[in-house]
C-alpha positions in Angstrom: -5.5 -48.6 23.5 -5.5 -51.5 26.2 -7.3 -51.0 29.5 -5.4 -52.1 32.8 -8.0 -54.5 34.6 -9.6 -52.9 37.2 -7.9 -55.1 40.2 -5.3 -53.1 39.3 -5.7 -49.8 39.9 -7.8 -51.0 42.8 -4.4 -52.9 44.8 -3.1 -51.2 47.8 -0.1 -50.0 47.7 1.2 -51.7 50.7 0.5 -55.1 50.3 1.1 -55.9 54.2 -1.7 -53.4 55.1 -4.1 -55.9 56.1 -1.3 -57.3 58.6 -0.3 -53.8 59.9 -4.0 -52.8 60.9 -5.2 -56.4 62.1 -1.7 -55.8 64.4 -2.4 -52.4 65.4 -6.2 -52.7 66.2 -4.9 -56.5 68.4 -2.4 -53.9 70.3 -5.0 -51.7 71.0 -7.7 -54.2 72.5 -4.7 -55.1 74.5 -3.3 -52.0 75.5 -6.7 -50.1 76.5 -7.3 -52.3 79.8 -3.9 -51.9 80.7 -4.2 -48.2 80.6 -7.7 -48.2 82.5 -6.1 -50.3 84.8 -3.2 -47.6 85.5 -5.4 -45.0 85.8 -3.3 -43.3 82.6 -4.7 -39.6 82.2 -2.7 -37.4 80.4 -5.2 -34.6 79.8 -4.7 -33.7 83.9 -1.2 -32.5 83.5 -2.9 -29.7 81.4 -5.6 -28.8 84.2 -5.2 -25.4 85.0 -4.0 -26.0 88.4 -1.9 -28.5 87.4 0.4 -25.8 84.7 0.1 -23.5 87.6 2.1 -25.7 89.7 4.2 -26.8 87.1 5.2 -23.3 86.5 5.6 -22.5 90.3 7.9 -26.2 89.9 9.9 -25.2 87.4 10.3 -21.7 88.0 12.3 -22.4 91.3 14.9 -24.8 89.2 16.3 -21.3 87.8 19.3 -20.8 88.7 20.4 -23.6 90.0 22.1 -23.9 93.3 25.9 -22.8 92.8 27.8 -21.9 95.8 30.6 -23.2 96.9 29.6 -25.2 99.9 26.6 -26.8 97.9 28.7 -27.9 95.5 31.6 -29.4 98.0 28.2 -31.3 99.7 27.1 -32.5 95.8 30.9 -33.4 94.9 30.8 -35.9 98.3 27.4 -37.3 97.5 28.2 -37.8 94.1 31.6 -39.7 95.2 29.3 -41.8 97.3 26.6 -42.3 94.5 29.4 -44.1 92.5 31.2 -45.5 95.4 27.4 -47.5 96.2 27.0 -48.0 93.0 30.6 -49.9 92.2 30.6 -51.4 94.9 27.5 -53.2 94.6 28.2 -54.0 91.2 31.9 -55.8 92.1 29.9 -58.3 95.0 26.8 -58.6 92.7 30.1 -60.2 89.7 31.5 -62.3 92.9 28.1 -63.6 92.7 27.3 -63.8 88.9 29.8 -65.5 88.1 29.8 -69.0 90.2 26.2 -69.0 88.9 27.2 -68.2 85.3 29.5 -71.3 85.5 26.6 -73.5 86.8 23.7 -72.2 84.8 25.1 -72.2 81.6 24.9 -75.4 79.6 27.6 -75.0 77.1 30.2 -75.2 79.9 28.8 -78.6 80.8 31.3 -81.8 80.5 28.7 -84.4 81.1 26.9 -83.0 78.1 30.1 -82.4 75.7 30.9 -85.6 76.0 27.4 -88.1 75.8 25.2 -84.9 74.6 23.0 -85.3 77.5 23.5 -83.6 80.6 23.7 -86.1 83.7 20.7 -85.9 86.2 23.1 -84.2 89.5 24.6 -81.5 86.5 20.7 -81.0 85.2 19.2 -80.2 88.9 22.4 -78.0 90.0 21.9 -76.0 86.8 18.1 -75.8 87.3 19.1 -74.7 91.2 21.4 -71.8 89.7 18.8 -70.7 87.4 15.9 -70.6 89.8 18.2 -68.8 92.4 19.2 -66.0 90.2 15.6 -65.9 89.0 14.6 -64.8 93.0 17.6 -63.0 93.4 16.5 -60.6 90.1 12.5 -60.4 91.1 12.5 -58.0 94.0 13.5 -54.8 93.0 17.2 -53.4 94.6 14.7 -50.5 96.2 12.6 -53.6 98.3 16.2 -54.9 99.0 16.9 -51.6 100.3 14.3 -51.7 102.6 14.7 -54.3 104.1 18.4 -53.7 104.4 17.9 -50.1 106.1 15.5 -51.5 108.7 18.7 -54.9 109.3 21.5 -52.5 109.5 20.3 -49.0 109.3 20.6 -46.1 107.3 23.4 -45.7 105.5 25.2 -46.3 102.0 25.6 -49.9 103.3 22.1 -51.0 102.8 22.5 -49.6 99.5 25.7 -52.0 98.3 23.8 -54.8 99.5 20.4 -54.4 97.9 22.2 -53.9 94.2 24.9 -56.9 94.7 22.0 -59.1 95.4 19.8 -58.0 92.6 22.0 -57.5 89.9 23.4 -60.4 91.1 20.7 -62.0 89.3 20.6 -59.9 86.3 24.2 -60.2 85.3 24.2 -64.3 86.0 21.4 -64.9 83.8 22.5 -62.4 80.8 26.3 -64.0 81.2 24.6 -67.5 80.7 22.5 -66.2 77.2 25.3 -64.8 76.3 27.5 -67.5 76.3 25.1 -70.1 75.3 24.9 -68.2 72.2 28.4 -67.3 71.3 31.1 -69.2 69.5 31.3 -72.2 71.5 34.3 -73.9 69.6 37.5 -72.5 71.8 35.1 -73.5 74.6 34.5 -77.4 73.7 38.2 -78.0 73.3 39.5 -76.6 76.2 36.7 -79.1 77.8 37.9 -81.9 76.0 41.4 -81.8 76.4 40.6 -81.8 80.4 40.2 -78.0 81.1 38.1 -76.9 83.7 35.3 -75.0 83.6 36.9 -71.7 85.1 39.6 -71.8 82.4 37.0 -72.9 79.5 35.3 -69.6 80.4 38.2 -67.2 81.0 40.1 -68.8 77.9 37.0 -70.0 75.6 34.2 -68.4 76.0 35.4 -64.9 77.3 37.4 -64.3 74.7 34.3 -65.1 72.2 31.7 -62.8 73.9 34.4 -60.4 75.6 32.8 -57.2 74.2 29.2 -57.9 74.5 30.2 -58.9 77.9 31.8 -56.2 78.8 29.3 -53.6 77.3 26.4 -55.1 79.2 28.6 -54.8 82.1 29.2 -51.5 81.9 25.4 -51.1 81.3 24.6 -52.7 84.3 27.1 -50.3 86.3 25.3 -47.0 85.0 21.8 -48.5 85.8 23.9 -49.0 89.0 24.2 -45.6 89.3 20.8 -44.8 88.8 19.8 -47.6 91.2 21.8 -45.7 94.0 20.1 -42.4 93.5 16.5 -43.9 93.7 17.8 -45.7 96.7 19.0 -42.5 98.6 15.2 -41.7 98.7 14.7 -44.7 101.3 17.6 -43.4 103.4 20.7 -45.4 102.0 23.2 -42.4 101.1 24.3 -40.4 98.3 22.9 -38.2 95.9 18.9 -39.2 96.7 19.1 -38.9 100.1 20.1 -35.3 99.8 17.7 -34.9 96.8 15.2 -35.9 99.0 15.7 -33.6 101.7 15.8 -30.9 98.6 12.6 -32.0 97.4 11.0 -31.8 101.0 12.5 -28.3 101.8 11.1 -27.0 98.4 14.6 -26.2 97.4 14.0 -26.1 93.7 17.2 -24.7 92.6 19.4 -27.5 94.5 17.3 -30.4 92.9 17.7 -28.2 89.5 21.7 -29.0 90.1 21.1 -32.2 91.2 19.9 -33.4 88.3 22.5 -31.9 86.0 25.0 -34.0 88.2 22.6 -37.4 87.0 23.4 -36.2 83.4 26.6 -36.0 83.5 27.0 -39.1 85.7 25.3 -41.3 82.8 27.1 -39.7 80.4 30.8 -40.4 81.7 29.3 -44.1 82.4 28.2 -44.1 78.5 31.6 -42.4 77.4 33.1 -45.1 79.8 31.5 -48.3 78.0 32.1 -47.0 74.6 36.0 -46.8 75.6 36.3 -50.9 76.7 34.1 -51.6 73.7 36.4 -49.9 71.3 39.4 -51.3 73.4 38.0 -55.1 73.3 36.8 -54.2 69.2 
């Protein structure tokens, strides 16, 4: 009877183990001064005072708030949550895209036609891309206040601090986008004397509409979000009164509170899943 060679039976199974360990032990020298650095202790959250006041926490969540003026107040800050929320997301698109047109190389006519982008196009589209690179580094919550100490409190400083942030955020993620999509519609349109407004609404929109579109809508539910965490600095809506909850000790209105965040990201999820299937 023939014997298999020993190097046989000896092969791991995997042969990418030695990979998958030399990656996870790299991640881990990595990772551990990181978490020093952040002071990460889990083990506290299961200190005895700390489930004591967890429990004490939690216990005041049940049942929520329900009555009918508390849910009249939620129903207008809610309203004004979205209100911030689209409204900031509408001025920060008046701002995306002019920078989108500048920023993004494929709609360049200088470079469609010699395949080198003249000097003036080069430092206008370097310009664009630095500017939305500061407008997207400080957080819309530093925006906010800075805006509440300009013009005070109010849902006003928080439309501002999100139209100039996501400003940033949707001009630079239009540009990827469309550098990366179908760029044929797009160089024709160029060609045949187009400008670069129509080679974008007619070529490339049309290309990348549903990506587009569902980032977009992304965008608008971290939006949302956004507004909430902004209430806490004193521009309006649903954090502001969750904040006066959460200082009151009123566990069972911040309980309902956060059932309306829910159910706010989910109608902005069931919202983007209807244009994408619309646009499909």
């Amino acid at each position: 009877m023939n014997k298999m060679p020993a190097a046989v039976f000896s092969r791991h199974p995997d042969p990418a183990w030695r990979g998958r360990v030399t990656a996870m032990v790299i991640a881990t020298a990595l990772l551990w001064p990181m978490l020093v650095a952040g002071e990460f202790k889990p083990w506290i959250l299961f200190d005895a005072k700390s489930l004591a006041a967890t429990g004490r926490f939690l216990a005041a969540f049940f049942p929520p708030a329900h009555s009918g003026e508390f849910l009249w107040l939620m129903l207008a800050a809610t309203w004004q949550t979205v209100a911030i929320a689209t409204a900031g997301l509408t001025l920060a698109l008046l701002g995306a895209i002019p920078l989108t047109l500048l920023a993004t190389a494929s709609l360049s006519v200088s470079q469609l036609e010699s395949g080198r982008m003249r000097l003036a196009g080069a430092v206008v589209r370097q310009t664009a891309r630095w500017l939305l690179v500061l407008l997207r580094s400080v957080p819309e919550l530093v925006w906010a206040l800075l805006f509440v100490r300009i013009v005070g409190l109010g849902p006003t400083a928080g439309v501002l601090a999100i139209a100039l942030t996501y400003s940033g955020m949707l001009g630079k993620v239009y540009a990827e986008i469309l550098e990366s999509s179908e760029s044929h519609a797009t160089e024709s349109l160029l060609r045949n004397g187009g400008g670069r407004l129509a080679a974008l609404f007619y070529g490339a929109w049309p290309a990348a509409a549903s990506e587009l579109v569902s980032y977009t809508t992304f965008r608008w539910e971290c939006a949302i979000r956004g507004s909430v965490i902004m209430g806490f600095v004193g521009a309006g809506g649903l954090g502001q009164r969750m904040d006066e909850s959460m200082k009151m000790m009123a566990g069972d209105e911040v309980s309902t509170m956060l059932i309306i965040f829910v159910l706010l990201v989910a109608c902005a999820d069931l919202v983007s899943t209807f244009l994408r299937r619309r646009l499909g």
